[in-house]
C-alpha positions as CSV (number, residue, x, y, z in Angstrom):
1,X,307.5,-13.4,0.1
2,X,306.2,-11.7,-2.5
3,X,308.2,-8.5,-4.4
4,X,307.2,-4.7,-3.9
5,X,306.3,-4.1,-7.6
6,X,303.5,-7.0,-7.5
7,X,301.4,-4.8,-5.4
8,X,301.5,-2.1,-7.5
9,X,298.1,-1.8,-9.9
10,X,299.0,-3.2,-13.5
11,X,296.0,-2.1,-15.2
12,X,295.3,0.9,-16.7
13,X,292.2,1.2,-14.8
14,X,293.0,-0.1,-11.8
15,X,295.2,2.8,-11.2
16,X,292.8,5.8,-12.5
17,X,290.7,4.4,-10.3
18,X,293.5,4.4,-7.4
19,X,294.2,7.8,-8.3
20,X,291.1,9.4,-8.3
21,X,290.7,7.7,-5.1
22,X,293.4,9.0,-3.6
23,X,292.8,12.4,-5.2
24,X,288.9,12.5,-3.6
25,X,290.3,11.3,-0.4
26,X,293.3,14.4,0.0
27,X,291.0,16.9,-1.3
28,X,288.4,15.5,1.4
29,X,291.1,15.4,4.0
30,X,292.1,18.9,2.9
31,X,288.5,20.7,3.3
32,X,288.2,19.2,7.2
33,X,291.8,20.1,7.8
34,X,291.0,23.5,6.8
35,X,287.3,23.7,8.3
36,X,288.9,21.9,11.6
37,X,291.3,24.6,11.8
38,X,289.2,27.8,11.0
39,X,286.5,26.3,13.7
40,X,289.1,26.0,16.3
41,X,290.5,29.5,15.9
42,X,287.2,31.0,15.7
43,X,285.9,28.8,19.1
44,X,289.2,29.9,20.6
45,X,288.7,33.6,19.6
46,X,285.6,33.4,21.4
47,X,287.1,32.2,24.6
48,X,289.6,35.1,24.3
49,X,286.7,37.4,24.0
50,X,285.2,35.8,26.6
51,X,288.7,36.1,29.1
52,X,289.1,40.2,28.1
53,X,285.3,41.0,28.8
54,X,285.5,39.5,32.5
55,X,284.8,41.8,35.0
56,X,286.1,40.8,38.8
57,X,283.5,40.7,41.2
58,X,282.9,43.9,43.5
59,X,285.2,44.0,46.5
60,X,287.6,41.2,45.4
61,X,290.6,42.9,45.8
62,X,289.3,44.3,49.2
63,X,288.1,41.0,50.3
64,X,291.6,39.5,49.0
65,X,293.8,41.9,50.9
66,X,291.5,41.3,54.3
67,X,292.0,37.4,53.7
68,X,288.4,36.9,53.7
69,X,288.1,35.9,50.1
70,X,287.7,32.0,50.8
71,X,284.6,32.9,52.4
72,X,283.2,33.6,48.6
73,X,280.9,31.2,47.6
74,X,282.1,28.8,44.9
75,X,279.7,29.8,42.5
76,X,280.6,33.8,42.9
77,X,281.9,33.8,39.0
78,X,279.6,33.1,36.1
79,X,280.1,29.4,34.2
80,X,283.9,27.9,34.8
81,X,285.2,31.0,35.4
82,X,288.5,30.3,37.8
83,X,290.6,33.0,38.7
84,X,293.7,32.8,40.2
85,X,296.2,35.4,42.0
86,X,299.7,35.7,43.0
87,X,300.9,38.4,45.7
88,X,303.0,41.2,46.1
89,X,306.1,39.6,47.1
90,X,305.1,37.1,44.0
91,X,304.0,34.2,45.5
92,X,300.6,32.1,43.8
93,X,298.2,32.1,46.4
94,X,296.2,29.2,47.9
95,X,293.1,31.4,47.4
96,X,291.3,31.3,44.1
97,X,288.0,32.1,43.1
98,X,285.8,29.6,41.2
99,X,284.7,26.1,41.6
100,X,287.1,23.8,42.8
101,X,286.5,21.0,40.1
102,X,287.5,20.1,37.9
103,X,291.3,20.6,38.6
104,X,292.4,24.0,37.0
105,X,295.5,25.1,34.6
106,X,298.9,24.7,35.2
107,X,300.2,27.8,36.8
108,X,304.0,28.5,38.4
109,X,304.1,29.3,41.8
110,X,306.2,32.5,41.2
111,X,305.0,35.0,39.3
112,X,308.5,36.0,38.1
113,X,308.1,32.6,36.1
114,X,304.3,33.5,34.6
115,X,305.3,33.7,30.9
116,X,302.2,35.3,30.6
117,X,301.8,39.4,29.3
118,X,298.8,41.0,30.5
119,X,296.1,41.6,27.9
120,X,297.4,38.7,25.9
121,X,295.6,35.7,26.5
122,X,297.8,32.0,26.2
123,X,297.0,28.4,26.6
124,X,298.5,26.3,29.8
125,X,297.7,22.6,30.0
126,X,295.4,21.3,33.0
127,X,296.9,20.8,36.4
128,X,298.3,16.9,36.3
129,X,297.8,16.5,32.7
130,X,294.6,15.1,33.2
131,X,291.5,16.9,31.2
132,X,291.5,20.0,28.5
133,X,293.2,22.5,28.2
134,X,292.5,26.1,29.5
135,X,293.3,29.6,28.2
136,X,294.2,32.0,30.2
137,X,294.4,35.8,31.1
138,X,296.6,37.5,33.3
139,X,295.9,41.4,34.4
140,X,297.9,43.4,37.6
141,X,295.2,44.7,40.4
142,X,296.2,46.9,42.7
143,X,298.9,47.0,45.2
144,X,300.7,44.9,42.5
145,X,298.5,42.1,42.8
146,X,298.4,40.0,39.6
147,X,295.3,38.3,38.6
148,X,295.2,35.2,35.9
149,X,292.0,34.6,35.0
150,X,291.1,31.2,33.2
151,X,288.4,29.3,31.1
152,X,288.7,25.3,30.4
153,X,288.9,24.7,26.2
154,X,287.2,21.7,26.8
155,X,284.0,22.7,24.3
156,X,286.8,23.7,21.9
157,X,288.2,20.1,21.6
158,X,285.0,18.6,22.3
159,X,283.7,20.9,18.8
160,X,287.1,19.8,16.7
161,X,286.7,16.1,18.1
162,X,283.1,15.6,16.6
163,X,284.2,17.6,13.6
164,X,287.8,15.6,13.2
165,X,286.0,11.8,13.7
166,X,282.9,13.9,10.7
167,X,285.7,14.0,8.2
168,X,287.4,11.0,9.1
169,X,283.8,9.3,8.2
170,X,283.0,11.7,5.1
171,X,286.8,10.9,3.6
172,X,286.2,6.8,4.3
173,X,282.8,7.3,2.8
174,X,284.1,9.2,-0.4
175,X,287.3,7.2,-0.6
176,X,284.5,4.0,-0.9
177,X,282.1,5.7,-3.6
178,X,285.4,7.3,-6.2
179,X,286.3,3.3,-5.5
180,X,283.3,1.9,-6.8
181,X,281.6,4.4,-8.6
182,X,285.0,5.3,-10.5
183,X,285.2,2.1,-11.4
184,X,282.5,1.6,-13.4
185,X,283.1,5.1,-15.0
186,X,286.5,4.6,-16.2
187,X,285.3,1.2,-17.4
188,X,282.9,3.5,-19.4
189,X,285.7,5.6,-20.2
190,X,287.9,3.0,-21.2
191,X,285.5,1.0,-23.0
192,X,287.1,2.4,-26.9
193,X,290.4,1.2,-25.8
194,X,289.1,-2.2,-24.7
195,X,288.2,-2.5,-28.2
196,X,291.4,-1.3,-29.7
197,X,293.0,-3.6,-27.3
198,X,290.8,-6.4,-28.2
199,X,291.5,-6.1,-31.9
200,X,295.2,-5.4,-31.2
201,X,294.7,-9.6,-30.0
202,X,293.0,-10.6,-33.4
203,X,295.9,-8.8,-35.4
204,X,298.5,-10.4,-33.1
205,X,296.7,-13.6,-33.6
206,X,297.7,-13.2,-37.3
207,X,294.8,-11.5,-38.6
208,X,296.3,-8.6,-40.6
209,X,293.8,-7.4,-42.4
210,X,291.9,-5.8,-39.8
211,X,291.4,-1.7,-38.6
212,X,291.4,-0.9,-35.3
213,X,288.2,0.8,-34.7
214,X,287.8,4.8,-34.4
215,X,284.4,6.2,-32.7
216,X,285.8,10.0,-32.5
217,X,288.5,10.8,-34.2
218,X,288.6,13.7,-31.6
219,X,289.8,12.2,-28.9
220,X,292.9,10.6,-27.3
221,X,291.7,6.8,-28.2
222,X,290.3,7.7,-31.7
223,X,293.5,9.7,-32.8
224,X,295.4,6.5,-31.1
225,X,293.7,4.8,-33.6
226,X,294.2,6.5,-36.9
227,X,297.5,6.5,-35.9
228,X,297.4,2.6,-35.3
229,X,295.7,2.7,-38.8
230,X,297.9,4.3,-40.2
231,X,300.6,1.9,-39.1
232,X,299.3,-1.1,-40.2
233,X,298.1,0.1,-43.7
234,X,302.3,0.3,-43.9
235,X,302.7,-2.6,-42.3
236,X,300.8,-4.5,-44.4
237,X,301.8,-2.6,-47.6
238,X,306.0,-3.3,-46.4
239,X,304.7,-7.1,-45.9
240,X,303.1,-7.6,-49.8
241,X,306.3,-5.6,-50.6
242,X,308.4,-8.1,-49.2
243,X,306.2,-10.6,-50.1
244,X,306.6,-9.8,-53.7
245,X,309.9,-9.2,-53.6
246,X,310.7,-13.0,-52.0
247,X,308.2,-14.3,-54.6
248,X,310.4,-12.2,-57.5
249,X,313.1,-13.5,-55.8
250,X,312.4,-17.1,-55.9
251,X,311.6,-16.5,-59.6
252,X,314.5,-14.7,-60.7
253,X,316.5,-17.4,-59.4
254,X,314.4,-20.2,-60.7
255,X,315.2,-18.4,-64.0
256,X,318.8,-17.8,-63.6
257,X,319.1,-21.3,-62.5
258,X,317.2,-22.7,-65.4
259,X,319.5,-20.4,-67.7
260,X,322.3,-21.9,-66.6
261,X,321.5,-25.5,-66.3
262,X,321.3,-25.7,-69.9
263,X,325.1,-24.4,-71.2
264,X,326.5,-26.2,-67.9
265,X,324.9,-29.7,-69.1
266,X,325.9,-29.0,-73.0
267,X,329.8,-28.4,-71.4
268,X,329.7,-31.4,-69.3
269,X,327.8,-33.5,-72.1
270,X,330.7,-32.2,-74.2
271,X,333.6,-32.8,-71.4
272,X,332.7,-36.3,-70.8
273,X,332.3,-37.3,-74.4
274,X,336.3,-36.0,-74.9
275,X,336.7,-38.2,-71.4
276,X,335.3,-41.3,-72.5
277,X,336.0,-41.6,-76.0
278,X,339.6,-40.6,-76.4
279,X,340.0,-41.7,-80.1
280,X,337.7,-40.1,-81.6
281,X,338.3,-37.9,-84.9
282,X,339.5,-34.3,-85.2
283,X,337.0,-33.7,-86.8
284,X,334.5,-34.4,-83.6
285,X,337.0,-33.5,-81.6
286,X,336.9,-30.1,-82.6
287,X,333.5,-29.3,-82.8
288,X,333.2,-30.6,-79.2
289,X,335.6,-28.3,-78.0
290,X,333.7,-25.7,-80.4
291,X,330.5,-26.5,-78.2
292,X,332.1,-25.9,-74.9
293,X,333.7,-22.6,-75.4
294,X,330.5,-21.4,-77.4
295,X,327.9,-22.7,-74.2
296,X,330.9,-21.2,-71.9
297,X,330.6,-17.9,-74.1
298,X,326.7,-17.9,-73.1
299,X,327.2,-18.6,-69.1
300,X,329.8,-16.0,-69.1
301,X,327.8,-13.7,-71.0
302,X,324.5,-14.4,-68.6
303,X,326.2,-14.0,-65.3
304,X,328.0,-10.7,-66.7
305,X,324.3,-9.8,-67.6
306,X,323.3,-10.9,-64.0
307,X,325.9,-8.7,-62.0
308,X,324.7,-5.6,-64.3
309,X,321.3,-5.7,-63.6
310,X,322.5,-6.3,-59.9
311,X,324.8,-3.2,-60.4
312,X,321.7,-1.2,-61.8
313,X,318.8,-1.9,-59.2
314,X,321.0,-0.7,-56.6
315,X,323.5,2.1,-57.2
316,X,322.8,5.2,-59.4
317,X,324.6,6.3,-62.4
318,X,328.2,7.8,-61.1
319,X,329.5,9.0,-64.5
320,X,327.1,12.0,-65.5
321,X,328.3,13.7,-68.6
322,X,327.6,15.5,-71.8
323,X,326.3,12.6,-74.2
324,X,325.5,13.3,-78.0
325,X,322.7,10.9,-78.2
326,X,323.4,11.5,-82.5
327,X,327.1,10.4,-82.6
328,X,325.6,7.3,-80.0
329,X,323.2,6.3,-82.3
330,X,325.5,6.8,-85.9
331,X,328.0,4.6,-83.8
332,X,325.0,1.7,-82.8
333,X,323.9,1.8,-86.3
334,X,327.6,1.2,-87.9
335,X,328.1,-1.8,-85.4
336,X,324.3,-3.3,-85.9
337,X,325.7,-3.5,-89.8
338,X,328.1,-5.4,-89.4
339,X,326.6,-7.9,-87.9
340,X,323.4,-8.0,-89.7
341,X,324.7,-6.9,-93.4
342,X,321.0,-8.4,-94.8
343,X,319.1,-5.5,-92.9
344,X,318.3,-1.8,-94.1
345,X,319.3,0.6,-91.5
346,X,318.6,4.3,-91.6
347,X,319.0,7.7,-89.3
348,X,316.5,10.5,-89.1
349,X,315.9,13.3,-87.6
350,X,312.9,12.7,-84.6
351,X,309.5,14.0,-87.0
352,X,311.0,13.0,-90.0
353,X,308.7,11.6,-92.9
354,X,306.9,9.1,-91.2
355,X,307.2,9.8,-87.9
356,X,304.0,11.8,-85.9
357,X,304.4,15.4,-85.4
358,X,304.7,14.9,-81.2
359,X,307.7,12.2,-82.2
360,X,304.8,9.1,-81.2
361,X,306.0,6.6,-83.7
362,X,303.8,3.7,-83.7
363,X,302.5,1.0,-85.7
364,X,300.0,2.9,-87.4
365,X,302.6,4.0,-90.0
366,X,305.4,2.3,-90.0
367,X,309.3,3.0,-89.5
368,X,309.1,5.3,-91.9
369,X,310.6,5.3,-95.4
370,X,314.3,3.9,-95.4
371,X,317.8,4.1,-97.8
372,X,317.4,2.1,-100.7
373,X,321.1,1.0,-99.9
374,X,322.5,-0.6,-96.3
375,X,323.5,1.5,-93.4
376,X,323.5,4.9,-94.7
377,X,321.7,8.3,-93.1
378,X,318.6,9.3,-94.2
379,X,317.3,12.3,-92.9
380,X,314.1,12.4,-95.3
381,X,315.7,16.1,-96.5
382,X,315.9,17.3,-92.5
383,X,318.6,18.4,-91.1
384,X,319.8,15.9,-88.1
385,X,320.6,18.3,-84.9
386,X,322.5,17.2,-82.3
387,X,321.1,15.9,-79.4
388,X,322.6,16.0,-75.4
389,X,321.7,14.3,-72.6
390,X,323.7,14.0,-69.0
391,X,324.5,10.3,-68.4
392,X,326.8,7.6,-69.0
393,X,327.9,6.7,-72.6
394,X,328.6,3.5,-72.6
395,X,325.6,2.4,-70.9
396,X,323.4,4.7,-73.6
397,X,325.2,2.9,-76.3
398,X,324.2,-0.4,-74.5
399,X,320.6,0.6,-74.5
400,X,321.3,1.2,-78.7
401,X,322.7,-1.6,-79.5
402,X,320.8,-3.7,-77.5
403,X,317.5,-2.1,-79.3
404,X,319.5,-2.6,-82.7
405,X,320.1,-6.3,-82.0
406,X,316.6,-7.0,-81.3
407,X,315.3,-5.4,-83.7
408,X,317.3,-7.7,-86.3
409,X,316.3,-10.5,-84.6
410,X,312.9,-10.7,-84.7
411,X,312.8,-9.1,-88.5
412,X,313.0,-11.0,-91.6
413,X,316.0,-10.4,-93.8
414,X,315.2,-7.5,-96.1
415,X,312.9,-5.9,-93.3
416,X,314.0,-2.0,-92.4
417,X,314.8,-0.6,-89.1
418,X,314.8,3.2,-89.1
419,X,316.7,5.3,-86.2
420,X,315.3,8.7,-84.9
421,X,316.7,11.2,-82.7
422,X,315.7,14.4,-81.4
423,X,314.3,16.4,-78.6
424,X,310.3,17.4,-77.8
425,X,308.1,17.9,-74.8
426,X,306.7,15.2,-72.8
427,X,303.6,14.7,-73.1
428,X,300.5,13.3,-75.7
429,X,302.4,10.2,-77.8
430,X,305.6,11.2,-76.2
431,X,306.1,9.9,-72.6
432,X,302.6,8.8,-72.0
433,X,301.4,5.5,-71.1
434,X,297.3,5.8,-72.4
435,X,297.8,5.0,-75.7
436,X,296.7,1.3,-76.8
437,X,299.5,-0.8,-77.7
438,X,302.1,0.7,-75.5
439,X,304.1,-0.5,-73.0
440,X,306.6,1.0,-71.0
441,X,309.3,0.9,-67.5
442,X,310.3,3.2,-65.2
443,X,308.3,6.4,-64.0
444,X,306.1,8.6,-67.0
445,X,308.1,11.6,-67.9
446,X,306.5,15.0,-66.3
447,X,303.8,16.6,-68.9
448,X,305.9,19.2,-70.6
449,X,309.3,18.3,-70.0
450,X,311.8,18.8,-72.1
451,X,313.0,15.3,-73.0
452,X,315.5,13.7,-75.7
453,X,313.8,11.1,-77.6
454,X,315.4,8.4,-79.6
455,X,313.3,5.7,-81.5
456,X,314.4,2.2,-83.1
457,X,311.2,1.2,-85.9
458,X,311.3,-1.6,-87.8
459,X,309.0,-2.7,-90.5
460,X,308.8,-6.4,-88.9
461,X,306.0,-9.0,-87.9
462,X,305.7,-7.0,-84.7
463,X,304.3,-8.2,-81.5
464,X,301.5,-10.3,-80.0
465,X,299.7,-8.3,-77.1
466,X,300.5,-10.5,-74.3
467,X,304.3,-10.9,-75.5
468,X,304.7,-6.9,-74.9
469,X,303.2,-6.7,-71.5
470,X,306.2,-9.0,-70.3
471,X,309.0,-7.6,-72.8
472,X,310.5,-5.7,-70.2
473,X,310.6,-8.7,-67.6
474,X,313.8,-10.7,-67.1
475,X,314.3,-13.8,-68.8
476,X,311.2,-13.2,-70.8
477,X,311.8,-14.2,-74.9
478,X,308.7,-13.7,-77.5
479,X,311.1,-16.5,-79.8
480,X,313.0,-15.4,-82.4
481,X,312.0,-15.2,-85.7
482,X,314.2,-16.9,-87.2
483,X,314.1,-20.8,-86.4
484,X,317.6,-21.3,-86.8
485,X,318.9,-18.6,-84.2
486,X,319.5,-19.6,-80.8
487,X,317.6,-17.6,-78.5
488,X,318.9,-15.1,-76.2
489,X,319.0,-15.2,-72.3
490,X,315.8,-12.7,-71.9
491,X,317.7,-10.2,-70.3
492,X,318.7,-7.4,-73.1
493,X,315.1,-5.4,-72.5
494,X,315.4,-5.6,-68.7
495,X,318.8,-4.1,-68.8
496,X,317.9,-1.7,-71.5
497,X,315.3,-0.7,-69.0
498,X,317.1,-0.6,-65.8
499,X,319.7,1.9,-67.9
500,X,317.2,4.0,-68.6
501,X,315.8,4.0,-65.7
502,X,319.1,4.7,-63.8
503,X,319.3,7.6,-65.6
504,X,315.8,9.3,-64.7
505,X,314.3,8.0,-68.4
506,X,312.0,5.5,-69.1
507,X,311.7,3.1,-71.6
508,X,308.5,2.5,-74.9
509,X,307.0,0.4,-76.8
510,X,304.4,0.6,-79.4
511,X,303.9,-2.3,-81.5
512,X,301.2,-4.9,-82.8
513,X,300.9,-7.4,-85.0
514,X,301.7,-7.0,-88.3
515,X,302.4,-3.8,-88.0
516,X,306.1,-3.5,-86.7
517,X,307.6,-2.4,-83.5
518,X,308.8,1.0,-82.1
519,X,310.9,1.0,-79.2
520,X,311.5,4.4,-77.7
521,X,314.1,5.8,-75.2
522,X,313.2,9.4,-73.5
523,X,315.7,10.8,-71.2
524,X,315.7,14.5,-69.4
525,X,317.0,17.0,-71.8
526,X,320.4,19.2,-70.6
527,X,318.9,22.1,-69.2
């Protein structure tokens, strides 16, 4: 036995065209309803009019009280006239004028029971049930004599019969054509969606790089499809998202897991040697031990470097607070020295001899003269201003240091770094991302927007074109320059960035070979 719902239409144009048939149908059962109804009333009226123009015969009252009116000829009244009378005392009598068939209405034999009023006509069923109705019309005669006269409403149900089985055909017959004909319209109709069904399938079959078609943007189906258009341009642009994102994924962790392959295997090369050969000398003994805490010193320091940038790519900066971007840099430069006693390291003012007039450093000229003596300020005869920016401090001094460090680095001993600080408007060298050379992550500043600048220059070998467009990517390392250095994890710059970043800045760099390196930091200025 099959369920309720399965008869129900399940296409779309199965039931417009179930509807509309339906619809044509009760609006064609609706006009005969009506027309049956106005054509019986108005047949009926003409009865009634019929009923209060009769006029009894002459003498029938006379020929009634004499009781010779059964001597009338049948045919006395005009048509199917019958007329019928009840006496004084109230009593129908047998004596009626008219023809005798077929029978007549259904009349009481008291007149006390004759729900009829005189002048208003009414309509009795036939005598025995058997033929039409008639409508009748009762009047008082004289000597309180009351007449009824009657006409059979058989031409009035005859007229509604042929006119009821008319509509019954013109409904079947309309019912038929909205069937078929509607069909093949709302096929027509349909025939855009069909396609944006059928391409629906190829997308669903995996091909994704498909639109769905739009004829007229001006309709239902065409503003369903920009809409579906619209969809799947973001759908497919969240899919290369995430397809990216798995494929920097994958990366990132072949790179983390390459990182730390290599101090793990020095500490376990080291471990077992102290397992396996107990006697050996103190001598080897404690460099071995020397090797595993430095290679533990380097996994410690990569996975701290790993939660950062984790902790950077997704939560902002908390801490936002006045920050002198001056003292921050005096502070980097005093730690840099120590560490790197063999490099010059100065402080200027941002414009300062050397530098371009819109603070765009690059390596067209150089850091920029220096001290003559190690890790002293030289403001070139400017005045150095203090500079404030809203962020957190020890992250800033990070990005410093880190900029410092690396600028050391890859420098020979002797070279000169040169520090600038100071603020300008984005916009031209500052902030901009057109020039030739330059490199840079996280969004351009606006044009024209107060920023605070601070540049690291060195007077160094600089850097090979295809080494900068990666310098910002983790775990990417130009080599150092010197040969005897152990290379870093690759991760400084990328957390440098991601800083910066974090705190609405973005981070530059111009360099080339031969002609030094200028990394700049620009960060929104206090307003």
């Amino acid at each position: 036995m099959s369920r309720p719902g399965r008869l129900r239409p399940r296409s779309l144009r199965s039931r417009l065209v179930l509807i509309a048939g339906l619809l044509a149908t009760g609006a064609v059962a609706l006009c005969q309803l009506a027309g049956l109804v106005v054509l019986r009333s108005w047949l009926t009226d003409q009865v009634d009019e019929r009923l209060a123009g009769f006029r009894p015969p002459p003498g029938m009252y006379e020929d009634l009280a004499d009781g010779s009116l059964s001597h009338r000829a049948p045919d006395v009244l005009p048509s199917d006239y019958r007329v019928f009378f009840y006496s004084p005392r109230g009593d129908l009598l047998k004596d009626a004028l008219g023809r005798t068939s077929p029978a007549g209405p259904t009349l009481p034999d008291r007149s006390a029971d004759l729900e009829l009023s005189d002048g208003r006509p009414a309509t009795v069923p036939a005598d025995g049930g058997d033929g039409a109705d008639w409508r009748v019309l009762a009047s008082s005669g004289p000597g309180q004599v009351r007449s009824v006269v009657a006409l059979p409403l058989d031409t009035v149900d005859g007229a509604t019969a042929k006119l009821l089985w008319f509509g019954v055909g013109l409904g079947t017959l309309a019912a038929g054509g909205v069937v078929l004909l509607g069909n093949a319209a709302v096929r027509l109709g349909l025939r855009p969606l069909t396609r944006v069904e059928r391409t629906a399938e190829h997308i669903t079959a995996g091909d994704l790089e498909l639109n769905v078609p739009v004829a007229d943007a001006d309709t239902e189906v065409g503003r369903l499809g920009l809409a579906l258009n619209t969809m799947l341009d973001r759908l497919r642009s969240a899919l290369r998202r995430a397809e990216d994102s798995e494929r920097r994924m994958r990366r990132f962790m072949a790179d983390a897991g390459h990182e730390l392959r290599t101090p793990l295997t020095a500490i376990q090369g080291f471990a077992e040697l102290l397992v396996d050969q107990p006697g050996m000398t103190g001598g080897r003994r404690r460099e071995a031990h020397s090797r595993i805490v430095h290679n533990a010193d380097r996994m410690s320091r990569l996975v701290d470097d790993l939660f950062l940038l984790a902790k950077l790519g997704h939560a902002p900066v908390r801490r936002r607070e006045r920050v002198d971007l001056l003292s921050l840099c005096a502070d980097a430069i005093a730690g840099t020295a120590v560490r790197h006693p063999d490099r010059h390291i100065g402080l200027q003012p941002l414009g300062g001899p050397g530098t371009g007039a819109d603070c765009g450093t690059g390596p067209d000229h150089g850091p920029g003269p220096g001290p003559d003596h190690d890790h002293e300020e030289d403001d070139g005869g400017q005045d150095l201003d203090v500079v404030e920016a809203l962020g957190d401090g020890h992250q800033l001094a990070q990005i410093l240091g880190n900029l410092l460090s690396n600028a050391c680095a890859h420098t020979p001993a002797g070279s000169r770094v040169v520090v600038r600080v100071g603020a300008a408007r984005a916009g031209g060298e500052t902030g901009g991302t057109d020039r030739p050379g330059r490199v840079g992550a996280g969004r351009p500043m606006p044009y024209g927007a107060a920023v605070c600048v601070v540049e690291v220059a060195d007077d160094g070998p600089g850097i090979a074109p295809d080494d900068a467009r990666h310098v910002f990517s983790r775990f990417y390392r130009a080599g150092p320059r010197d040969p005897d250095r152990v290379a870093g994890s690759g991760l400084g710059l990328a957390i440098a960035s991601a800083i910066a970043e974090a705190h609405d800045g973005r981070l530059e760099l111009d360099g080339r070979p031969g002609g030094g390196c200028v990394f700049r930091l620009l960060l929104p200025a206090v307003g």
